[in-house]
C-alpha positions as CSV (number, residue, x, y, z in Angstrom):
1,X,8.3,-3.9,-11.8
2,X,7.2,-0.2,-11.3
3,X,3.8,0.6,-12.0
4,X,3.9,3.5,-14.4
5,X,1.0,5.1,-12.1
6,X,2.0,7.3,-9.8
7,X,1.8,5.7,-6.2
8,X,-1.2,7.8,-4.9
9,X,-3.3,6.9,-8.0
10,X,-3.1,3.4,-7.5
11,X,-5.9,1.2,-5.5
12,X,-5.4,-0.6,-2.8
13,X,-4.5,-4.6,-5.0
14,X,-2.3,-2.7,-6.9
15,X,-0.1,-1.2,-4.6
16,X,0.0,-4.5,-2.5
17,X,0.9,-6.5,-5.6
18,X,4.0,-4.0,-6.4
19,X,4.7,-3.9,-2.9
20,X,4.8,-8.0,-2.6
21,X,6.9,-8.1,-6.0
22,X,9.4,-5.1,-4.3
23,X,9.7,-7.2,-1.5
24,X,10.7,-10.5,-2.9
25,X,13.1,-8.8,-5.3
26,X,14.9,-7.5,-2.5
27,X,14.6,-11.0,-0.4
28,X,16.5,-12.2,-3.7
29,X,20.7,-12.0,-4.0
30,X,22.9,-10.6,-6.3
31,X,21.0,-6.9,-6.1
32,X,23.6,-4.2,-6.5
33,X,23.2,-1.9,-3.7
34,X,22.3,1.3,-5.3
35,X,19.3,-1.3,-7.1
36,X,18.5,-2.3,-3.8
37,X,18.1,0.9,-1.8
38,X,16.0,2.1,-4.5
39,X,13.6,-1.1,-4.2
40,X,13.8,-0.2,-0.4
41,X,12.8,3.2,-1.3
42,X,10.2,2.5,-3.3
43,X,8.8,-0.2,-1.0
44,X,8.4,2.0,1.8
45,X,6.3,4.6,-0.3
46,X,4.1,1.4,-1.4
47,X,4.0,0.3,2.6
48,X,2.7,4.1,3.2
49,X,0.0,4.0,1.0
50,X,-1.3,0.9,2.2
51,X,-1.5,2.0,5.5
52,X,-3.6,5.2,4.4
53,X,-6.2,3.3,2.2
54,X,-7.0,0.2,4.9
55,X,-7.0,3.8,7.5
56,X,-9.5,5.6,5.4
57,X,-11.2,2.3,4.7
58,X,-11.6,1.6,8.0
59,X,-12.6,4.9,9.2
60,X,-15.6,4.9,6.5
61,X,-16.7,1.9,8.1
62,X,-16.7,3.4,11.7
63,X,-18.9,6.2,9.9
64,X,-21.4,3.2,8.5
65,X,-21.4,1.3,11.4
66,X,-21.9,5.0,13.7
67,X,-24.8,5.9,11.1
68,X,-26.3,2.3,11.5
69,X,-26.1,2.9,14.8
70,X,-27.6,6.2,15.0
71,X,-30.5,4.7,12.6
72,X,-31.6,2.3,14.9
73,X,-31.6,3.7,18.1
């Protein structure tokens, strides 16, 4: 299941993709615990870096829309 790319390398479809996969591994049973924690781990990094590229994503599209703006005025 891990991406052999380190986290930060990895766009935003991939990251979401591992992260969906972490998640219904550990919604799965039979997961010893030390296997599970490190899934957790793991999912929360992936979570992270989700929430930093739709950030930056959206902040580049404040800067379009503000340049846009500043065009047409």
């Amino acid at each position: 299941m891990s991406n052999s790319k380190p986290i930060e390398e990895m766009a935003y479809e991939e990251t979401f993709a591992e992260l969906q996969a972490v998640v219904a591994a550990l919604e799965s049973e039979g997961r010893p615990l030390d296997e599970s924690i490190a899934l957790y781990e793991r999912g929360q990094s992936l979570a992270r870096h989700c929430a930093s590229l739709l950030e930056k994503a959206e902040l580049k599209v404040r800067q379009l829309n503000g340049e846009v703006l500043q065009e047409g005025a």
